[in-house]
SEFITOR-768593 format. One record per residue (C-alpha): x, y, z; residue in three letters; residue number from 1. Coordinates in steps of 0.05 Angstrom, whole numbers. Example, Ala and Ser with C-alpha at 12.3 -4.5 7.8 and 13.67 -1.06 7.14 Angstrom:
246 | -90 | 156 | Ala | 1 $
273 | -21 | 143 | Ser | 2 $
//
This chain:
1009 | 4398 | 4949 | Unk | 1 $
969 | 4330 | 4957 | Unk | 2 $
982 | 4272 | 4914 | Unk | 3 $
906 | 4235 | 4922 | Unk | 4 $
884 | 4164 | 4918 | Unk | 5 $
822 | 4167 | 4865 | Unk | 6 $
785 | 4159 | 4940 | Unk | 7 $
815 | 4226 | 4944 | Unk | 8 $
857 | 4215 | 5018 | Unk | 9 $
918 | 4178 | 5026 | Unk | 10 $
945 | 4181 | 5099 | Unk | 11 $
1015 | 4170 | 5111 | Unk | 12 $
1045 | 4159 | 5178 | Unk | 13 $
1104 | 4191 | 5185 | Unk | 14 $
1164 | 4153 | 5198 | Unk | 15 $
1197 | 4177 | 5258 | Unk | 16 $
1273 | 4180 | 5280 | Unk | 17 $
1288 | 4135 | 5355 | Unk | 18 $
1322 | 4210 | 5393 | Unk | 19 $
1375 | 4204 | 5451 | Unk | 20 $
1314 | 4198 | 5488 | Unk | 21 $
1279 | 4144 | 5459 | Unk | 22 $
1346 | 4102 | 5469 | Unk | 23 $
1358 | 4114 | 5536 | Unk | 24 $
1273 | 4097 | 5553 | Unk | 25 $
1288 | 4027 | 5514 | Unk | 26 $
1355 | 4020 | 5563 | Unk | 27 $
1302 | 4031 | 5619 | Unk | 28 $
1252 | 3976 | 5603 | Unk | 29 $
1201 | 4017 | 5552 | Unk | 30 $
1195 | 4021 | 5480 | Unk | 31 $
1170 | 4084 | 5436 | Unk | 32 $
1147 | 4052 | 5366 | Unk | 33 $
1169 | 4080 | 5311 | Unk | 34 $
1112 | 4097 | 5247 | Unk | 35 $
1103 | 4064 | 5190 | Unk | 36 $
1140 | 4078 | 5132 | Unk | 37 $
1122 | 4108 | 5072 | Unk | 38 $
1161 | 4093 | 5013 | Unk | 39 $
1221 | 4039 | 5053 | Unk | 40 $
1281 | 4062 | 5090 | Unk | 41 $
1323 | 4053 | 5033 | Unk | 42 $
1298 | 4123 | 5000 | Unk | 43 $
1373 | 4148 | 4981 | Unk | 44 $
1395 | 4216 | 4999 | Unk | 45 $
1391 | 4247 | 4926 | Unk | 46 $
1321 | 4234 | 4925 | Unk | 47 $
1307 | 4275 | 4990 | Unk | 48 $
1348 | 4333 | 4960 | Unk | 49 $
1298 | 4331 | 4898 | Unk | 50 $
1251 | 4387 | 4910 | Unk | 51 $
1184 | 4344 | 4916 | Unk | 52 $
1109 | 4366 | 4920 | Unk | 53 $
1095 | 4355 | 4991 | Unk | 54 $
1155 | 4358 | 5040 | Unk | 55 $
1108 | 4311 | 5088 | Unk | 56 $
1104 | 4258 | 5033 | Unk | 57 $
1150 | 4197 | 5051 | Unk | 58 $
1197 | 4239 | 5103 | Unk | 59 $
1219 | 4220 | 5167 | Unk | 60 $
1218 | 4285 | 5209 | Unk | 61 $
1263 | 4297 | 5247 | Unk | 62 $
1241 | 4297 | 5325 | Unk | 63 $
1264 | 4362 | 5368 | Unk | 64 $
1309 | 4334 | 5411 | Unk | 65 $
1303 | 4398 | 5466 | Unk | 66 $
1225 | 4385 | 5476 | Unk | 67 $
1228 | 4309 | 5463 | Unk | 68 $
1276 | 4314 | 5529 | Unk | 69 $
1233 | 4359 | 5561 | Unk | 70 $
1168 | 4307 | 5544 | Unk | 71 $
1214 | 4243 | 5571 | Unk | 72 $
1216 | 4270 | 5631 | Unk | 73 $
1151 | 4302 | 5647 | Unk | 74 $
1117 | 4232 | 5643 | Unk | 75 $
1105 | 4242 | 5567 | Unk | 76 $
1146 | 4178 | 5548 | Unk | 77 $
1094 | 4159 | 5497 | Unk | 78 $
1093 | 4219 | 5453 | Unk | 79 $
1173 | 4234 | 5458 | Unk | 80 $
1191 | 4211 | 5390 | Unk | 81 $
1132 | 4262 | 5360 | Unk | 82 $
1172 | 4309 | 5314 | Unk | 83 $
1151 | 4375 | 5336 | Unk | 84 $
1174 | 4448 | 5307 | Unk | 85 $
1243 | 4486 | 5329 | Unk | 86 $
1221 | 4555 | 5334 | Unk | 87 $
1262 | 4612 | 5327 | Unk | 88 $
1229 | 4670 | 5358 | Unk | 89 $
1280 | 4721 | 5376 | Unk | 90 $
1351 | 4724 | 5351 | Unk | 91 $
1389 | 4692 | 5408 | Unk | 92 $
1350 | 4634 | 5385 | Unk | 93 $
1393 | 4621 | 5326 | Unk | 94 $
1448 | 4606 | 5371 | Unk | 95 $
1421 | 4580 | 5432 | Unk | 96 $
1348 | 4561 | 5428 | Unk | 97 $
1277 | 4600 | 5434 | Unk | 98 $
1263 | 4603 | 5511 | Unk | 99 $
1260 | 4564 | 5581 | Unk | 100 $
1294 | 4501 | 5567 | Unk | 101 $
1309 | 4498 | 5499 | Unk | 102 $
1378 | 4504 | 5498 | Unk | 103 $
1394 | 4485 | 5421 | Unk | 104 $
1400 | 4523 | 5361 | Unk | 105 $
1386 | 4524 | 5299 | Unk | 106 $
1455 | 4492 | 5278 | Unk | 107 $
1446 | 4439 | 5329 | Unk | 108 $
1377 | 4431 | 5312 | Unk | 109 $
1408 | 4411 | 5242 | Unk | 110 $
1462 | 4369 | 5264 | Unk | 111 $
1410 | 4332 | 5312 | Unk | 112 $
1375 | 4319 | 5244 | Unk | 113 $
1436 | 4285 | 5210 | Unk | 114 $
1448 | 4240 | 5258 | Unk | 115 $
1375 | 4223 | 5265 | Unk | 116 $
1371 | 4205 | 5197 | Unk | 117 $
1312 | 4248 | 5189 | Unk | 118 $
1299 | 4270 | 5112 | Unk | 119 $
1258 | 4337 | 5143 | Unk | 120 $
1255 | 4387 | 5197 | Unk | 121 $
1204 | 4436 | 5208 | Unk | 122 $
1217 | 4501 | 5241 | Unk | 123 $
1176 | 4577 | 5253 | Unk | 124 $
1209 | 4635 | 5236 | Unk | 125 $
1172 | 4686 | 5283 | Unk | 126 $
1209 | 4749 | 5301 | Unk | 127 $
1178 | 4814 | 5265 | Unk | 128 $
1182 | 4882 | 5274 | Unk | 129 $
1124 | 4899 | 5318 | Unk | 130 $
1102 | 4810 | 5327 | Unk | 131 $
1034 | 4796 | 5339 | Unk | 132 $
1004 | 4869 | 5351 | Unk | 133 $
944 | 4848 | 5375 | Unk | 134 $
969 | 4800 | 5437 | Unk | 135 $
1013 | 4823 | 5493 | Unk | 136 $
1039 | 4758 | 5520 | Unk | 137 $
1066 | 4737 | 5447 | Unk | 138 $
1105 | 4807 | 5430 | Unk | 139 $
1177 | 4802 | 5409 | Unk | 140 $
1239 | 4845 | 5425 | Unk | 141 $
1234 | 4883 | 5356 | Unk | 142 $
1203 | 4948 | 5353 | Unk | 143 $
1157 | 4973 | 5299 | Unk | 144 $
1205 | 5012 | 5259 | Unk | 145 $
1261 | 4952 | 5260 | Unk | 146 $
1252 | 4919 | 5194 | Unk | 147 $
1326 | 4925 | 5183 | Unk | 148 $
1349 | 4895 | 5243 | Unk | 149 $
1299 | 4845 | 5227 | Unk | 150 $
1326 | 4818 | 5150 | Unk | 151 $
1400 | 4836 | 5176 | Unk | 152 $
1408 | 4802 | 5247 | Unk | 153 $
1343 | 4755 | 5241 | Unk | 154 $
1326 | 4717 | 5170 | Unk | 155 $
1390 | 4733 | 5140 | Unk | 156 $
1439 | 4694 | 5190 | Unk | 157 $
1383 | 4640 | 5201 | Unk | 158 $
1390 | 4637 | 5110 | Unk | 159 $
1467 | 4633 | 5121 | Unk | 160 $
1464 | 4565 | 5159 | Unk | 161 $
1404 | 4535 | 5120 | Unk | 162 $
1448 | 4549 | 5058 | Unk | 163 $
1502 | 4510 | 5089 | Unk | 164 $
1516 | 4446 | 5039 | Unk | 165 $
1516 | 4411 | 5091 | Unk | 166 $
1445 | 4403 | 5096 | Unk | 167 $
1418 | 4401 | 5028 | Unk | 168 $
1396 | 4338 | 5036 | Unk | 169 $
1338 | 4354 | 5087 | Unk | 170 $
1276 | 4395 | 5073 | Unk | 171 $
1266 | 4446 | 5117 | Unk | 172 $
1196 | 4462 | 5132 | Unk | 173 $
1192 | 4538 | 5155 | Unk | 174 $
1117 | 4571 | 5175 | Unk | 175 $
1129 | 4639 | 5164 | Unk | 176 $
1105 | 4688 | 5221 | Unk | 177 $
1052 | 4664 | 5259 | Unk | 178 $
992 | 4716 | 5266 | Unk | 179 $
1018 | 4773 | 5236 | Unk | 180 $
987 | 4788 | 5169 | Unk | 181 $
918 | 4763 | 5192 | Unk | 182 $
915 | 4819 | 5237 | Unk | 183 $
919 | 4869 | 5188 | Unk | 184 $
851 | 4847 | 5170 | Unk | 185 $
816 | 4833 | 5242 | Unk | 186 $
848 | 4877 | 5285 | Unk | 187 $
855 | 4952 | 5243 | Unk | 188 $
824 | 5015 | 5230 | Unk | 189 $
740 | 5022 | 5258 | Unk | 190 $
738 | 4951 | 5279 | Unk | 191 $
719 | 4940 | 5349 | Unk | 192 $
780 | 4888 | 5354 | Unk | 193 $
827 | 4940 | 5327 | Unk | 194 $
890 | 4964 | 5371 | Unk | 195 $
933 | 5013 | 5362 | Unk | 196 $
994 | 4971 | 5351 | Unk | 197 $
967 | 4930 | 5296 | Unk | 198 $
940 | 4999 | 5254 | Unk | 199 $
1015 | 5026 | 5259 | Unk | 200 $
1034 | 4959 | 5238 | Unk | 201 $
985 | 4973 | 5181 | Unk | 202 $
1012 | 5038 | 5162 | Unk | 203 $
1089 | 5025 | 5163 | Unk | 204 $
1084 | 4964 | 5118 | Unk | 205 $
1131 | 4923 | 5157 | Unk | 206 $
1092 | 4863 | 5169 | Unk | 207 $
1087 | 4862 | 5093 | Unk | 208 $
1155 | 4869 | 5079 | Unk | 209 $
1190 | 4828 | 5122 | Unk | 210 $
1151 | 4762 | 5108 | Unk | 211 $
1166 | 4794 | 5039 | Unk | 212 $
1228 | 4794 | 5045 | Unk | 213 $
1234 | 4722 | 5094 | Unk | 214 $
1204 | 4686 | 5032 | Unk | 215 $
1245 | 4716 | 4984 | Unk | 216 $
1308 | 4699 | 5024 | Unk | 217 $
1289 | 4627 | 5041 | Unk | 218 $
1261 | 4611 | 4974 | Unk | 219 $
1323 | 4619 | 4942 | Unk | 220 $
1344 | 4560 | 4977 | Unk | 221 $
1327 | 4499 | 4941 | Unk | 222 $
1312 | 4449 | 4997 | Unk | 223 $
1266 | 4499 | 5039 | Unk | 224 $
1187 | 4501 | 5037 | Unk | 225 $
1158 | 4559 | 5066 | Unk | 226 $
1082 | 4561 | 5086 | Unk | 227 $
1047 | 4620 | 5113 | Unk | 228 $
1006 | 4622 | 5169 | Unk | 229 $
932 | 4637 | 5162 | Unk | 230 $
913 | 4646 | 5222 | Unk | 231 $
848 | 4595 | 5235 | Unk | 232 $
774 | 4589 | 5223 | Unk | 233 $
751 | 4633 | 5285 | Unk | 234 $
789 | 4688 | 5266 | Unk | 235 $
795 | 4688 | 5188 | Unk | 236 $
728 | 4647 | 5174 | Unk | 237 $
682 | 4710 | 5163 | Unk | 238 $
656 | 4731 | 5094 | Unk | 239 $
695 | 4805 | 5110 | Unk | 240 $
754 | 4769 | 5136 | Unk | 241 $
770 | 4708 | 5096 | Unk | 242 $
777 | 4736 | 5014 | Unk | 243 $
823 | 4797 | 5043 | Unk | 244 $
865 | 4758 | 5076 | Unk | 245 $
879 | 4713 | 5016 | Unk | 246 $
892 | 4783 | 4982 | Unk | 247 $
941 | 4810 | 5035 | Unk | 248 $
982 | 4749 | 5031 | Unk | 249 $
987 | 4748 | 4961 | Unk | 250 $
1017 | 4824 | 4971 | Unk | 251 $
1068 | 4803 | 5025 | Unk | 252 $
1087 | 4745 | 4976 | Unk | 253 $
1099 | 4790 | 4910 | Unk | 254 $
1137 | 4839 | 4954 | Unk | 255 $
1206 | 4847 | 4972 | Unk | 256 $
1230 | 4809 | 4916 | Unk | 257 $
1181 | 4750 | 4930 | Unk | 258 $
1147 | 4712 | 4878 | Unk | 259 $
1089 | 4651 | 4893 | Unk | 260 $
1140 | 4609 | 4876 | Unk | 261 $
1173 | 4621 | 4942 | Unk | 262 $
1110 | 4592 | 4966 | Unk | 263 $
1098 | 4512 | 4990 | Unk | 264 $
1029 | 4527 | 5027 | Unk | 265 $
999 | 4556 | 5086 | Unk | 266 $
997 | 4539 | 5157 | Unk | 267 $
926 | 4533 | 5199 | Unk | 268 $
913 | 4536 | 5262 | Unk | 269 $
998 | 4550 | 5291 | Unk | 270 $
995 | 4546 | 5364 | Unk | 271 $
914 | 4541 | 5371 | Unk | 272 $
862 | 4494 | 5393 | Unk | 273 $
809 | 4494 | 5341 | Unk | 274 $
785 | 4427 | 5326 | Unk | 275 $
809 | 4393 | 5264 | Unk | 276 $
740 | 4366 | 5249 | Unk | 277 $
666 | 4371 | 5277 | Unk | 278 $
641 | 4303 | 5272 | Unk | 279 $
580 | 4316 | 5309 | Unk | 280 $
555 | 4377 | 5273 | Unk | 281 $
563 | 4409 | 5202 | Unk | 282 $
559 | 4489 | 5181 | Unk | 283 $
487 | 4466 | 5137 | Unk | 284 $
452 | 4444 | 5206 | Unk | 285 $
386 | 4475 | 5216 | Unk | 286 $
350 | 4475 | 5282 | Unk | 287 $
274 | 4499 | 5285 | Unk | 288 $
281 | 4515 | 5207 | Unk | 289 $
333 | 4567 | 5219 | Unk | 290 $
413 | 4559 | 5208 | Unk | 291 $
463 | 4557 | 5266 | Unk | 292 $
496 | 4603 | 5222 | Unk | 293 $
446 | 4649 | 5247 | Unk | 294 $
414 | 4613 | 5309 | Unk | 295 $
489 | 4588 | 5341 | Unk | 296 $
531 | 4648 | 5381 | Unk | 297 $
589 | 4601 | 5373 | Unk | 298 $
583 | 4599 | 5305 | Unk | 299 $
560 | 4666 | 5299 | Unk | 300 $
547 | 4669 | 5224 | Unk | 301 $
620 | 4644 | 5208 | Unk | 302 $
626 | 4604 | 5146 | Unk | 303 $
673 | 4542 | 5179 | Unk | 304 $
658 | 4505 | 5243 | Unk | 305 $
727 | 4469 | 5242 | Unk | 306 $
800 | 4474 | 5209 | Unk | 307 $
797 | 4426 | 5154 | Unk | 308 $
740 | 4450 | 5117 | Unk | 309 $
773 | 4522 | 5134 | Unk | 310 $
843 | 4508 | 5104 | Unk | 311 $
806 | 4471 | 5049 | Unk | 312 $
764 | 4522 | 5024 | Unk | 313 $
822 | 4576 | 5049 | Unk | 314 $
870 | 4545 | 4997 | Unk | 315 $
819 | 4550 | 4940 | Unk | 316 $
810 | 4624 | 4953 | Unk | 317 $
886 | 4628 | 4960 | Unk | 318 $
897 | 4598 | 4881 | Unk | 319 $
842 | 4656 | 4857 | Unk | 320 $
882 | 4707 | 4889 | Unk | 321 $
952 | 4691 | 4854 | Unk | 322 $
986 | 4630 | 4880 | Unk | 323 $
991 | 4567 | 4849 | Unk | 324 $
953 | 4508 | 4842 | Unk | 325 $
995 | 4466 | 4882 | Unk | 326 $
999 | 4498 | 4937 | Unk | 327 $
983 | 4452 | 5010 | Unk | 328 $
964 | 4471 | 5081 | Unk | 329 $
984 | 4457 | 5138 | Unk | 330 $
943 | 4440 | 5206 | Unk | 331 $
971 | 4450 | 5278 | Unk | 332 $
939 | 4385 | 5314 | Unk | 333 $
987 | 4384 | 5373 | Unk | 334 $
934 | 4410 | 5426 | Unk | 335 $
859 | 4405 | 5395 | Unk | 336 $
842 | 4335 | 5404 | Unk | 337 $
792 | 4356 | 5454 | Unk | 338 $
785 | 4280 | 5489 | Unk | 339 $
770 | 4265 | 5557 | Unk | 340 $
704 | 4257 | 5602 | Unk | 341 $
672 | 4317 | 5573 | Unk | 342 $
682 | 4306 | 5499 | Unk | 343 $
611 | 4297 | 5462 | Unk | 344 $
594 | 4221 | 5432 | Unk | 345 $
546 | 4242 | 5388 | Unk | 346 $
498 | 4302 | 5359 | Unk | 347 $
461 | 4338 | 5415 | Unk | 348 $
379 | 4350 | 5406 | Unk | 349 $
352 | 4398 | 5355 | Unk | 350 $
290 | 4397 | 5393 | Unk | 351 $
319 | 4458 | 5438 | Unk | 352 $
348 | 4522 | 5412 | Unk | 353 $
415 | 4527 | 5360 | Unk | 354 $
462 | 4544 | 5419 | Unk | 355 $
436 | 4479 | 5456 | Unk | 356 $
448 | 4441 | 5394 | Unk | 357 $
520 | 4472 | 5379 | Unk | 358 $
545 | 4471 | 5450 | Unk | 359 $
526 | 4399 | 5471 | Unk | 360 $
553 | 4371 | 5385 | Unk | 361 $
621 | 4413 | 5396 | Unk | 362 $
676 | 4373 | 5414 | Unk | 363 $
719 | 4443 | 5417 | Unk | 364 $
698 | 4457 | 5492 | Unk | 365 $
726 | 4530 | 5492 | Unk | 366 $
684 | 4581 | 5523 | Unk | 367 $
689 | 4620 | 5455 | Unk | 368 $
731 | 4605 | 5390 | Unk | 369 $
775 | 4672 | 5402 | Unk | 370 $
803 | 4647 | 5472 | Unk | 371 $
876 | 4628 | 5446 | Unk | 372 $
915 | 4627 | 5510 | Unk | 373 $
931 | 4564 | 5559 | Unk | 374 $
855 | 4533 | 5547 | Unk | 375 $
832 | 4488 | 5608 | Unk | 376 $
806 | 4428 | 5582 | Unk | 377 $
848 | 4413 | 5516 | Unk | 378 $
889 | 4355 | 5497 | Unk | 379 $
930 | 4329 | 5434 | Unk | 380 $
902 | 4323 | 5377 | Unk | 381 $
917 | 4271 | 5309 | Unk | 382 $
984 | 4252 | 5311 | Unk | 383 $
1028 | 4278 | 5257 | Unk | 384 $
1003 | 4255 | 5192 | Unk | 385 $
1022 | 4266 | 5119 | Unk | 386 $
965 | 4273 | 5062 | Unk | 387 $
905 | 4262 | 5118 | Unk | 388 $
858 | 4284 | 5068 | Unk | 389 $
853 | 4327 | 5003 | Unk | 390 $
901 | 4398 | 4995 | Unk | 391 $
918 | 4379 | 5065 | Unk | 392 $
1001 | 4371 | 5069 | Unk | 393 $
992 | 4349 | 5137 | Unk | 394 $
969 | 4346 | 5204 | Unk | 395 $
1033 | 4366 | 5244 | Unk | 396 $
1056 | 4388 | 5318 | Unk | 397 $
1079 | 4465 | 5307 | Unk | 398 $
1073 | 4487 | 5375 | Unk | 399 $
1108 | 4432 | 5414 | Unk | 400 $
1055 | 4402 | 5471 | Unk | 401 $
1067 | 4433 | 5545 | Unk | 402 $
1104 | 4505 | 5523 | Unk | 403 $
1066 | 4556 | 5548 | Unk | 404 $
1017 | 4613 | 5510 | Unk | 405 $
1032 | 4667 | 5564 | Unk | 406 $
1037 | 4682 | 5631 | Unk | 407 $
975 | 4678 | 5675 | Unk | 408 $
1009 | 4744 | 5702 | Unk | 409 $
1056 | 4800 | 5700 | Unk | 410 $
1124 | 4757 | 5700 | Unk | 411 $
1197 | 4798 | 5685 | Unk | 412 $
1233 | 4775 | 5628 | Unk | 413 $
1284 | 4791 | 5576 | Unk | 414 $
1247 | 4762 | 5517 | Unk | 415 $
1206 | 4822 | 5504 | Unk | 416 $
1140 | 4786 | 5519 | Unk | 417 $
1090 | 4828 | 5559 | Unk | 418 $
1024 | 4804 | 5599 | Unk | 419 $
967 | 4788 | 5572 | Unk | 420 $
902 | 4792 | 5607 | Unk | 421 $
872 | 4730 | 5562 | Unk | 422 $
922 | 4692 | 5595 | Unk | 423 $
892 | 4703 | 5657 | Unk | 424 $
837 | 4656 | 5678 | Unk | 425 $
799 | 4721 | 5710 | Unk | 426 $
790 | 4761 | 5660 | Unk | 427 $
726 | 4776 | 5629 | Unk | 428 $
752 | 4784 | 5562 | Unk | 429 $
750 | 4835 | 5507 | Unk | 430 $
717 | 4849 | 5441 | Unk | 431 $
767 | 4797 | 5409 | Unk | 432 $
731 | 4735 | 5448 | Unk | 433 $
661 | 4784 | 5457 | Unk | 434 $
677 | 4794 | 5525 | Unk | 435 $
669 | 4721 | 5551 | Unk | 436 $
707 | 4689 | 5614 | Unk | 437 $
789 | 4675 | 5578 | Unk | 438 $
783 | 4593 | 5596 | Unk | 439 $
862 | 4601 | 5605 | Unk | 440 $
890 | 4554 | 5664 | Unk | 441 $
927 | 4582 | 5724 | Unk | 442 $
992 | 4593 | 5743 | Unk | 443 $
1021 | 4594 | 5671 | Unk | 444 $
1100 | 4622 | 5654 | Unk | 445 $
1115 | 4663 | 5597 | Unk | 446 $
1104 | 4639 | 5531 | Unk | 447 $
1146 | 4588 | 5509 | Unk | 448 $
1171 | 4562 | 5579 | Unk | 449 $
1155 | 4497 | 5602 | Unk | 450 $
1083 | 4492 | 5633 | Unk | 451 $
1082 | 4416 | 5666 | Unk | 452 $
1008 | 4432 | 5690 | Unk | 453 $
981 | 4439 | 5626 | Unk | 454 $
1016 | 4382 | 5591 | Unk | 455 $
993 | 4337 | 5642 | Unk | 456 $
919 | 4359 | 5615 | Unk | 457 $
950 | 4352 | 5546 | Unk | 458 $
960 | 4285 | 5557 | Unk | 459 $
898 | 4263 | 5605 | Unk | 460 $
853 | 4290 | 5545 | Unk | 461 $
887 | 4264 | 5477 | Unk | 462 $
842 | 4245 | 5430 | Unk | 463 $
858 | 4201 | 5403 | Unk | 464 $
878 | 4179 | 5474 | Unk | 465 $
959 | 4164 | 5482 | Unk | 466 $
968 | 4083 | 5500 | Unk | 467 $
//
């Protein structure tokens, strides 16, 4: 969903709306600058109602004014006016915002966008029967069996408002259940990585069939773009992983009344830390005449070594499977910048083994690619960015910087979300990360709350660095 220069990139820097918060930090003596525009302020209202080839393209999107609050205050001035996802992961969220302090809902969250002038707001839709079978601290309050409860109470009353006239004008941006269908590939049947949740998840059909059924409902509304999440190279970027995948969702998107067309793109990368781009080392490296491929335990005979080239070549297998040509992806950037004192400044030495030469190129400083929760060391990544390079929609901020993965422990709550151990930065880990150290940082709250420790790092280790 690209338009390219014959150089094949055009970058566009969003343009981005000045919040509440942004007014009341140039009352106090600081300014947030605002991006450059794309196509001129002047772009009337009809032409953001036109359904367009990239939503990203030209928009000004609109900033979340709950975490862009939240950011102000934790000593994040200079990224507050970054438009970052509303994400509605339970139903209470409709009404009164997804957990911790986010108090807004999805009305409000629309409202907020009107006044902001905003021609765009993006938003995750991530509440399924049975969510994310494969990792405690990120389960949801529906049970496996509870697909009706989840079209009836969840994507149909979330439909009703973004059917409301009221908002035609703006394109909504929806990623459709984050690490859901990718499971039913990784973590199923005589896999090592298999659990018993996600093989019942397998069996009932109900992953299928309710993002089904969410992209049938939501494409049926004209000024809504739905992209699907693919989960990201260290998970999907294996030969036995990757062409399934692009199968599976072409089943969940012909079902339930679904067609392609209900379709925009895919989302990379939602709410993980894999770098955008390896400058420092490439997946056709050889060290002592053998391929890191082969040589590299990080890279461990995977096909990717970062998210671009893995959404890039993902989309292509996506078009042979079914969907159309057009179709864009999406990259999470908001935490895999990987800056700071202990990012890399050039290739390491090929005269030692391929792990010496992987781990001192890497600027993705993880312990292993499947460590996912609260990662010590990471900071923000590209700012968000339309048409960065080609089949690339953008790079965008899905999971807003500073809201936590999981708890660190056992916490109560009434969200549904249980304790995972790979939020816990003692545990040895598991066949998902080969049983490495989890990397997660200490004294984390349950996922989506407000973690002040680890925006701090966000910040310290930006890359690029915030001014």
């Amino acid at each position: 969903m690209t338009t390219d220069s014959p150089g094949g990139m055009r970058k566009t820097r969003f343009r981005r709306a000045v919040t509440a918060v942004s007014a009341m930090a140039l009352a106090s003596g600081f300014m947030i600058a605002a991006g450059n525009t794309a196509n001129g302020d002047e772009a009337s209202s009809s032409a953001a109602a036109a359904r367009v080839d990239n939503p990203y393209e030209g928009a000004q999107l609109y900033v979340n004014e709950d975490w862009s609050r939240q950011a102000a205050a934790s000593g994040g001035q200079a990224i507050a006016d970054e438009p970052t996802a509303v994400w509605l992961d339970r139903i209470k969220a409709i009404e009164s915002g997804s957990a911790g302090e986010n108090t807004m809902g999805l009305r409000d969250h629309l409202d907020a966008a009107l006044e902001q002038g905003a021609d765009a707001l993006q938003m995750v839709t991530y509440n399924l029967p049975g969510r994310d079978c494969a990792a405690l601290a990120s389960q949801g309050e529906l049970g496996p069996d509870e697909i009706d409860k989840y079209k009836n109470e969840f994507i149909d009353p979330i439909a009703e408002i973004l059917s409301d006239p009221k908002y035609a004008d703006l394109r909504i941006i929806n990623v459709v259940e984050i690490d859901s269908l990718p499971n039913l590939i990784t973590n199923v049947g005589s896999r090592e990585t298999a659990t018993e949740n996600c093989d019942e998840m397998l069996a009932n059909g109900n992953y299928v069939k309710g993002v089904g059924y969410a992209l049938a409902t939501f494409g049926d509304i004209e000024n809504v773009y739905n992209y699907i999440d693919i989960g990201h190279h260290g998970w999907i970027g294996w030969d036995d992983n990757f062409g399934p995948t692009a199968e599976l969702l072409h089943e969940a998107a012909t079902s339930e009344g679904a067609t392609v067309d209900d379709v925009a793109g895919f989302a990379a990368n939602t709410a993980n830390y894999g770098a955008t781009e390896e400058p420092y080392f490439s997946i056709d490296d050889t060290v002592g005449g053998k391929s890191i491929r082969e040589g590299s335990k990080w890279v461990d005979w995977n096909r990717y070594v970062d998210e671009q080239s893995f959404a890039q070549a993902f989309r292509e297998e996506a078009v042979s499977a079914g969907f159309n040509s057009g179709v864009g992806v999406i990259i999470d950037t908001s935490r895999n910048g990987w800056g700071g004192s202990e990012r890399p400044t050039g290739p390491g030495s090929t005269s030692g083994t391929a792990d010496e030469y992987v781990d001192s190129s890497r600027i993705d400083r993880r312990i292993h690619l499947g460590n996912w929760c609260n990662q010590a060391g990471a900071g923000l990544g590209e700012r968000p960015t339309a048409s960065p390079a080609q089949g690339i929609d953008a790079y965008a901020w899905i999971k807003p910087p500073g809201e936590s993965d999981g708890a660190s422990e056992e916490v109560d709550n009434d969200e549904g979300k249980g304790f995972d151990r790979m939020c816990d930065p003692t545990y040895e880990g598991n066949a998902r990360n080969q049983n490495n150290m989890s990397g997660a940082l200490p004294d984390a709250p349950v996922s989506g709350h407000w973690f002040q420790a680890q925006f701090e790092e966000l910040l310290e280790n930006a890359y690029p660095p915030v001014n």
